[in-house]
C-alpha positions, -999 to 999 in steps of 0.1 A, spaced: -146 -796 -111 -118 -784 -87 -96 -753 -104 -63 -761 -117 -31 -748 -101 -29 -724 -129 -64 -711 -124 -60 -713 -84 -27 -694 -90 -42 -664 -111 -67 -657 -84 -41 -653 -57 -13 -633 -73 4 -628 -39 14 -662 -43 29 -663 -75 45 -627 -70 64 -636 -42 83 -667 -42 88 -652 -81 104 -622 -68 123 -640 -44 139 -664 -68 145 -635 -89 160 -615 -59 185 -642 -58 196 -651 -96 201 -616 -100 221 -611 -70 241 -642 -77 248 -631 -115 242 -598 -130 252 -584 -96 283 -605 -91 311 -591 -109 312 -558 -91 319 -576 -58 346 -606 -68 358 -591 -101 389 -578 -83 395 -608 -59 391 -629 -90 418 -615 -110 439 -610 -84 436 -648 -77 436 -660 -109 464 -633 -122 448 -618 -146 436 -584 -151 399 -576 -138 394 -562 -178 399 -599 -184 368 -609 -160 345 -581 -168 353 -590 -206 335 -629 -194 311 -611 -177 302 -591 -208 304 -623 -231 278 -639 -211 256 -611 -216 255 -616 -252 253 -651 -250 218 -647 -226 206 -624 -257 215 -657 -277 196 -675 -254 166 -655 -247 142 -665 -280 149 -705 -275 141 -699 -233 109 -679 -243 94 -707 -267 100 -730 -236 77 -713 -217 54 -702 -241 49 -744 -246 57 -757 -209 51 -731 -188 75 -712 -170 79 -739 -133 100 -763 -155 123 -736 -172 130 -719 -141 136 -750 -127 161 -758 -147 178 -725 -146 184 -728 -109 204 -760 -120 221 -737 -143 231 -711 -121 248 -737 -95 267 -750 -123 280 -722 -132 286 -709 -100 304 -738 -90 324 -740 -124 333 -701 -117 344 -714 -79 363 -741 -98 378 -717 -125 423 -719 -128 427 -695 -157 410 -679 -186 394 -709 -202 379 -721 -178 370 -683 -165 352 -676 -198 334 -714 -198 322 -707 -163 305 -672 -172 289 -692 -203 268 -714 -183 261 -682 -167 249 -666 -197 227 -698 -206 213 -694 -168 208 -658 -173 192 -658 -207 167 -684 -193 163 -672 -157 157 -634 -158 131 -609 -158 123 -620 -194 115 -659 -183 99 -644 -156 74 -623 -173 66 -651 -199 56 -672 -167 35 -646 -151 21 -642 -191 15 -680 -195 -6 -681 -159 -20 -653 -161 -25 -637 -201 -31 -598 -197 -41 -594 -164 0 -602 -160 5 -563 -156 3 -562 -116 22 -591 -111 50 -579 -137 51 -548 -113 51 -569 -84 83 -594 -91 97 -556 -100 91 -546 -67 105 -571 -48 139 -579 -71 144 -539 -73 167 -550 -40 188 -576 -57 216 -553 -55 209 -542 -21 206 -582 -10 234 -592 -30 267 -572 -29 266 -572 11 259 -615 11 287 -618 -20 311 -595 5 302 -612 36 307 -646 20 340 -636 0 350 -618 30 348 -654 56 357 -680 26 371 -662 -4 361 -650 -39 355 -689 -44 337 -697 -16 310 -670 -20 308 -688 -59 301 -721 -40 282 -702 -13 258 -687 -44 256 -718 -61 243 -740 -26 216 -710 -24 200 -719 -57 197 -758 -46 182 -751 -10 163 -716 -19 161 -713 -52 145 -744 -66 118 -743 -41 107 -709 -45 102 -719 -79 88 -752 -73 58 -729 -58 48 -714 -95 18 -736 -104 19 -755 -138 9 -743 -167 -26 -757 -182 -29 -768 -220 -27 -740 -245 -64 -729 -257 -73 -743 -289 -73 -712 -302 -40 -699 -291 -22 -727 -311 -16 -711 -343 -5 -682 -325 17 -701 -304 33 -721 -334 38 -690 -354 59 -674 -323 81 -705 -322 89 -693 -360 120 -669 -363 97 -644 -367 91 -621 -335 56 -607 -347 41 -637 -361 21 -639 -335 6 -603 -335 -30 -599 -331 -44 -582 -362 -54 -553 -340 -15 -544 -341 -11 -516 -370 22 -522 -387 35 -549 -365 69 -552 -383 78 -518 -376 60 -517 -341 86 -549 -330 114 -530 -346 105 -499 -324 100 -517 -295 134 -538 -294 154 -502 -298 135 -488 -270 152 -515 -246 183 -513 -265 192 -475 -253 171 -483 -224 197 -510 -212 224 -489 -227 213 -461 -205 210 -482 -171 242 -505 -174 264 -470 -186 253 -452 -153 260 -484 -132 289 -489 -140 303 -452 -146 278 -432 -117 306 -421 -95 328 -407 -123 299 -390 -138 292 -371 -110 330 -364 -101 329 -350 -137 300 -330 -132 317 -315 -104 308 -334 -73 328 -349 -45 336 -386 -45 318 -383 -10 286 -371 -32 293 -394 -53 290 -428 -36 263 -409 -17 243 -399 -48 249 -432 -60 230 -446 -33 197 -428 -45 195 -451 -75 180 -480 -61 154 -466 -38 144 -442 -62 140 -474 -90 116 -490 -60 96 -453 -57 95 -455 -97 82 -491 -94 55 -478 -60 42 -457 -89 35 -478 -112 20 -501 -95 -4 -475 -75 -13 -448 -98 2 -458 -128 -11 -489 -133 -45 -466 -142 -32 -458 -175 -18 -478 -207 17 -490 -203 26 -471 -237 18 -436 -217 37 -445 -180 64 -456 -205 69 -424 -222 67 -400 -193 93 -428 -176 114 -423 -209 117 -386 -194 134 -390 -167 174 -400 -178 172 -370 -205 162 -348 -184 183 -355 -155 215 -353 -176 203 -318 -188 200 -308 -151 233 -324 -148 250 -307 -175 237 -272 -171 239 -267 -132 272 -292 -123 274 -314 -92 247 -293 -76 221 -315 -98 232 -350 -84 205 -353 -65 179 -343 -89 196 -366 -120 198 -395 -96 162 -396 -86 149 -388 -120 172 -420 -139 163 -441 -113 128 -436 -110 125 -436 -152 147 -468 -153 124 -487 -126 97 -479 -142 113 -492 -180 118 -522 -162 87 -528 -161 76 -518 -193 99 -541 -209 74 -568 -199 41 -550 -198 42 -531 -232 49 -564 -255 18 -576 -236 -6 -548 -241 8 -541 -279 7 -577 -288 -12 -604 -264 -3 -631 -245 2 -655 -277 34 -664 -278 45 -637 -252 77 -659 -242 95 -666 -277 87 -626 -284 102 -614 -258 131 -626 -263 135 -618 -296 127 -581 -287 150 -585 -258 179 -596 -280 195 -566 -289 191 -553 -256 212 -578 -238 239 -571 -267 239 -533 -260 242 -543 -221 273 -558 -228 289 -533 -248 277 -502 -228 303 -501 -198 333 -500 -226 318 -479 -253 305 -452 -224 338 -456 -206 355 -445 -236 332 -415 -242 338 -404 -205 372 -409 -206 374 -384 -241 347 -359 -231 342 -363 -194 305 -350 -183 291 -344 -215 292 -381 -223 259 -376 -210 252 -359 -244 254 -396 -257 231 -414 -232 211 -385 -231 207 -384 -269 201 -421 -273 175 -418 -248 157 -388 -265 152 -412 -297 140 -440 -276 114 -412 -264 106 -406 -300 100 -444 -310 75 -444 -279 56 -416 -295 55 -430 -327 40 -462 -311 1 -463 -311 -19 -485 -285 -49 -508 -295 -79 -505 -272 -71 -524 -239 -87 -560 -245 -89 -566 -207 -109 -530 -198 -146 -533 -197 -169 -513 -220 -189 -486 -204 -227 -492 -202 -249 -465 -214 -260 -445 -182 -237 -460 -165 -211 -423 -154 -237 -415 -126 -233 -443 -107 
């Protein structure tokens, strides 16, 4: 009998890793990534104030959290090639409602269809269609996607000021949206479909479409309750963390001391250090349970803002290597620790319940760390630093069952 596309898939990982990370690439480029290039155009256009457009931005962030369980259980039952088909339909809508957009209204209905794009066509979708191809040998091909989208923002804000700078703020919207049809939806056209759930993953699978994010929890999992709970405020400071430094990075520094030169150069360190996070993981890392490379990765932003706060600007470099490399490296725990504390049952409609308040802190970070910098200057980093101490702490208090997809040792067998 001839493999199915799903089997033929998980033997070649190459070839769901990269078209996924390419169509990944671009719906964070064309989203998340937007705002910092065309916010200002946009308001300027529209006559608003670029408050008013970050405010849509955020309010599509929470309604992506809203999202997120409903997309998961999607792909938990179809497979992920249908949902991420869809989302690229999605995104063009919304990219060509937000081309379209004449005030507020229509501002804030644009960014909607964002969110529902976003909370359906994001890392979290993506890792529930690596999950539903591949069940727990997903780690590598988690890291993979990781890899390649790490340079969303290195793709993206050059194309959206390229395109905004030869046809406007609208016509890099329309530019976006014309991507998604032509590259988008046949990169993920690639993803093989999804074979029948397993008998015996059913119940599983039905409890997980239940409101309840650890119904499906193998009984392996201590305490799963409080293990879910600990998990989603992990990500929650974790996201808080990642979206307060990029947005605020430069006046960090400038507060710490540093030039604005040092500044926007420091600032440049954060994404390759996020890919040399990412290199780690995937080469040395990998040897290890995600719960451990998670915890020494929790590390890194506490640390750095110590560094930061004790020794000034002459720490930049040192704080933005360590955040960056601890934040890639989260990124990819966010999909590979559900998998190795839980199981694949049910991974989709789980992860976005754990993801949930996450996405909410995302879009409250910028304001609420923007406030705290603007009252206390550098040791705002007290805050972020603090949150990310207690994240630390929830990691520790987390305790990994035996890894179902490591082989046992035969007797006799350390001399070979």
């Amino acid at each position: 009998m001839p493999p199915s596309p799903a089997a033929a898939g998980s033997r070649h990982p190459a070839r769901l890793v990269i078209p996924l990370g390419l169509a990944q690439t671009l719906a964070w480029g064309s989203s998340f990534y937007l705002p910092a290039v065309l916010a200002t155009p946009m308001a300027h256009d529209l006559g608003l104030p670029a408050a008013t457009v970050f405010a849509a931005f955020s309010a599509a962030l929470v309604m992506s959290a809203l999202i997120g369980p409903a997309a998961g259980r999607a792909i938990d039952r179809h497979g992920g090639r249908p949902v991420l088909l869809a989302t690229n339909g999605l995104f063009a809508l919304g990219l060509v409602a937000l081309a379209g957009a004449q005030g507020p209204l229509s501002l804030f209905g644009a960014w909607m269809l964002l969110g529902l794009a976003m909370g359906s066509g994001l890392y979290e979708a993506a890792f529930a269609a690596l999950v539903r191809l591949r069940g727990h040998d997903a780690r590598g091909a988690i890291t993979g996607i990781t890899l390649i989208a790490g340079f969303a923002s290195t793709v993206g804000w050059p194309l959206s000021a390229l395109m905004e700078a030869q046809f406007g703020w609208r016509g890099a919207c329309a530019g976006w949206a014309a991507l998604h049809l032509v590259l988008g939806l046949p990169l993920n056209a690639l993803l093989p479909r999804a074979g029948a759930l397993p008998a015996a993953s059913a119940p599983a699978a039905a409890a997980a479409a239940t409101l309840d994010p650890v119904a499906a929890a193998p009984p392996a999992v201590a305490r799963p309750e409080l293990t879910a709970l600990l998990l989603s405020f992990v990500f929650a400071v974790t996201y808080f963390s990642a979206t307060a430094m990029a947005t605020h990075l430069p006046r960090v520094l400038q507060a710490s001391g540093a030039t604005l030169a040092v500044a926007v150069g420091v600032g440049a360190l954060i994404g390759p250090a996020q890919v040399a996070g990412r290199l780690l993981e995937f080469g040395v890392l990998r040897r290890v349970h995600p719960l451990l490379s998670a915890r020494l990765a929790a590390l890194g932003h506490p640390v750095g803002a110590a560094a930061l706060l004790w020794f000034g600007g002459a720490a930049a470099v040192p704080f933005a290597l360590l955040h960056g490399a601890g934040n890639g490296i989260l990124t990819i725990a966010k999909g590979t620790l559900p998998l190795a504390l839980f199981g694949a049952a049910g991974y989709g409609a789980r992860q976005g319940w754990l993801a949930l308040p996450a996405r909410v802190t995302q879009a409250v970070a910028p304001f609420v760390f923007g406030l705290a910098l603007d009252r206390w200057g550098a040791r705002a980093l007290w805050l972020s630093g603090a949150l990310s101490l207690v994240g630390l702490l929830a990691l520790l208090v987390l305790r990994a069952r035996p890894d179902p997809a490591a082989r046992p040792r035969v007797p006799g067998e350390a001399g070979r």
